[in-house]
C-alpha positions as CSV (number, residue, x, y, z in Angstrom):
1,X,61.8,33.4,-16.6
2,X,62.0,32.1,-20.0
3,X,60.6,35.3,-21.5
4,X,62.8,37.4,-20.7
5,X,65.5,35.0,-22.5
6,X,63.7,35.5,-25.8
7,X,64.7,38.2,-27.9
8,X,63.5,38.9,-30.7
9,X,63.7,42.4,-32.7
10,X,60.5,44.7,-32.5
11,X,58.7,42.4,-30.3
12,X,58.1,42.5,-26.3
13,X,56.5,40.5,-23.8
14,X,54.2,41.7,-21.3
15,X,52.9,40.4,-18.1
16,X,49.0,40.0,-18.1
17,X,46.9,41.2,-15.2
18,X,43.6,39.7,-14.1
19,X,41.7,42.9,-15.6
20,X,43.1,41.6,-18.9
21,X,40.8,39.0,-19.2
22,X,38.7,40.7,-21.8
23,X,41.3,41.0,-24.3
24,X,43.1,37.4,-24.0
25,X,39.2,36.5,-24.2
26,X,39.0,37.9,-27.4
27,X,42.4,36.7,-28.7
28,X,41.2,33.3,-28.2
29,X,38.0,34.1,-30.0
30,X,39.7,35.5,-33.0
31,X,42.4,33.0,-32.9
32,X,41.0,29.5,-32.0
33,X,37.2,29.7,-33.1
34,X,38.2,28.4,-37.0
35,X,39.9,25.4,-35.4
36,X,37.6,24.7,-32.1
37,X,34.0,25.0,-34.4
38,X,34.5,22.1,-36.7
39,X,35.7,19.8,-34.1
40,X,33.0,20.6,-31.0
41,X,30.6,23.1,-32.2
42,X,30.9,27.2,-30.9
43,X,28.9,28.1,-27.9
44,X,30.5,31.6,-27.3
45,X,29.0,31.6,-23.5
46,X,30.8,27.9,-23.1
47,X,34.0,29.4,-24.4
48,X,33.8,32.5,-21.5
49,X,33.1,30.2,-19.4
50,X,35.9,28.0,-19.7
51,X,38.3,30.9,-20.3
52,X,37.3,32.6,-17.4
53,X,37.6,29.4,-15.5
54,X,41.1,28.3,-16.4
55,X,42.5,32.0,-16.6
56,X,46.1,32.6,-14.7
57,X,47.8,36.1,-15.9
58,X,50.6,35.1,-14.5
59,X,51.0,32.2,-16.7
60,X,50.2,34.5,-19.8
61,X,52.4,37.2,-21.8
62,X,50.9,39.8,-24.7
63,X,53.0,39.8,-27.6
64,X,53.8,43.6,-28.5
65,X,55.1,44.6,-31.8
66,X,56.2,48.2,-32.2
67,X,53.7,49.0,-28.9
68,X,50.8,47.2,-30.8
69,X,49.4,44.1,-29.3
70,X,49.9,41.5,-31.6
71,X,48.7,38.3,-29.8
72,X,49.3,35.9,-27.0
73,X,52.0,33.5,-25.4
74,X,52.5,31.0,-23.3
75,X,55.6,29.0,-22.1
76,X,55.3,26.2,-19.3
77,X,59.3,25.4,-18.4
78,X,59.5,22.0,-17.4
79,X,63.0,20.1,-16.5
80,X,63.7,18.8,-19.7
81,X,61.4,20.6,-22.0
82,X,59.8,23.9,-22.5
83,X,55.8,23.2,-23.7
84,X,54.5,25.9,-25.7
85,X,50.8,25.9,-24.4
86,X,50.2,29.0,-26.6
87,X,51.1,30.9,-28.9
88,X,48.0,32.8,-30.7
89,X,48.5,35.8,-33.0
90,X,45.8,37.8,-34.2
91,X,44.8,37.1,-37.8
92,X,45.6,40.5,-39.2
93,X,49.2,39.9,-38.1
94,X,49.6,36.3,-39.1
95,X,52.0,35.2,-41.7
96,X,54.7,38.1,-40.9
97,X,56.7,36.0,-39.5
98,X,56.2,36.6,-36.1
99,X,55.0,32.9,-34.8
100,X,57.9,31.7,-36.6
101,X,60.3,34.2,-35.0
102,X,59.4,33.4,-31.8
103,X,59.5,29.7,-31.7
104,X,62.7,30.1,-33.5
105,X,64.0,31.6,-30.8
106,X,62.2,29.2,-28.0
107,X,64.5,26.3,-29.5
108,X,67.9,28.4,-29.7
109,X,67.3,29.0,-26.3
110,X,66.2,25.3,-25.5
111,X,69.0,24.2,-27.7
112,X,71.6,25.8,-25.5
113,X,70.0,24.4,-22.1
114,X,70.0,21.1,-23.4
115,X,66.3,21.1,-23.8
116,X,63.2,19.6,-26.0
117,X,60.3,22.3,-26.8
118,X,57.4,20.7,-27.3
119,X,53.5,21.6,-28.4
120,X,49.8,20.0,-28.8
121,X,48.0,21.5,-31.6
122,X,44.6,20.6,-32.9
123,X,44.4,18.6,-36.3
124,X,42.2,21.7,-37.5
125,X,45.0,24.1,-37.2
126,X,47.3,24.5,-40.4
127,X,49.8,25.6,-38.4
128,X,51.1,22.2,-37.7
129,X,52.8,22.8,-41.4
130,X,54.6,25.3,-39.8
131,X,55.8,23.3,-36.9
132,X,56.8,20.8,-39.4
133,X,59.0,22.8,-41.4
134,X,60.6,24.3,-38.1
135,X,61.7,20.7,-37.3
136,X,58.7,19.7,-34.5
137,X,57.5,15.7,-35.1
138,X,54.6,14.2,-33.8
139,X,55.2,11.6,-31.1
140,X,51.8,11.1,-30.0
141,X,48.0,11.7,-30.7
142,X,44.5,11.7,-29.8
143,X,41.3,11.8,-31.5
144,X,42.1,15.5,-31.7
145,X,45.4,17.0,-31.5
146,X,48.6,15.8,-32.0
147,X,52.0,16.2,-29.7
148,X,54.7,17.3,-31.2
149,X,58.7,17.8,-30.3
150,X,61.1,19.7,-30.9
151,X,64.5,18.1,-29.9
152,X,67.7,18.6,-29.7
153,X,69.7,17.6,-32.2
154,X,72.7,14.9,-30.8
C-alpha cells in the first residue's frame, strides 16, 4: 500500500472507518467550500448527500501530526501513475508545509517506481501554484479543473 511507503517526519496515516464519516464530512466542508461555492453554489444538504454517497474508508487515510488530525488523503495507485484524488488539510494547518511534504514524498516514491503522479484540481483552488512550483503541468482541462502531471524526469 502506497501509504505505508510515505514517510514523512511527525506525520501518520490512518485508516478511516465507516463511523468516520462525520469528520472527513467536515474536512471537506472546511476544506473545499471556498473553491466548490463560486463555481456551483453551496447547498450544505447536497454536499452530505454526495459525500455520504461516494464515501469508501478504505480508500481514505487521516493525516496525523504529533497525534492531532491534520486533514485528509487520498492515493488511487494505478500501473503507471499514482492520482492524488485528495489531499485536504484543514485551514489552521495550511501553509506548514505539510501538503508540500507529502506530495514531495508521493513523487520520490513514484520517481523510483518508474511512475507519473498525477492530480485534478479546481481552477478555484490556489493551490495549483503549489503544484506548479513542485513540477506538476497541466495536460488537460475542462470547464472546471485542470489535470495535471507529475512525471518522471528521462
Amino acid at each position: 500500500m502506497i501509504y505505508k511507503k510515505l514517510e514523512i517526519k511527525n506525520l501518520k496515516f490512518r485508516e478511516q472507518k465507516i463511523t468516520d464519516l462525520p469528520l472527513h464530512t467536515k474536512i471537506h466542508h472546511e476544506t473545499l467550500r471556498q473553491y466548490v461555492e463560486p463555481i456551483w453554489g453551496w447547498n450544505e444538504t447536497e454536499q452530505d448527500k454526495l459525500i455520504k454517497d461516494r464515501y469508501d474508508p478504505k480508500n481514505f487515510r487521516f493525516i496525523e501530526k504529533n497525534g492531532e488530525i491534520v486533514g485528509e488523503l487520498s492515493i488511487e495507485a494505478r500501473e503507471l501513475e499514482y492520482f492524488l484524488s485528495n489531499i485536504l488539510i484543514l485551514p489552521d494547518f495550511q501553509n506548514q508545509s505539510i501538503g508540500s511534504s507529502l506530495i514531495k514524498c508521493l513523487c520520490e516514491t513514484a520517481k523510483k517506481q518508474g511512475k507519473a503522479v498525477t492530480l485534478k484540481v479546481l481552477k478555484t483552488n490556489p493551490a495549483i501554484t503549489l503544484y506548479q512550483r513542485l513540477g506538476f503541468i497541466e495536460y488537460k482541462e475542462d470547464e472546471f479543473s485542470f489535470y495535471m502531471r507529475w512525471k518522471l524526469k528521462q
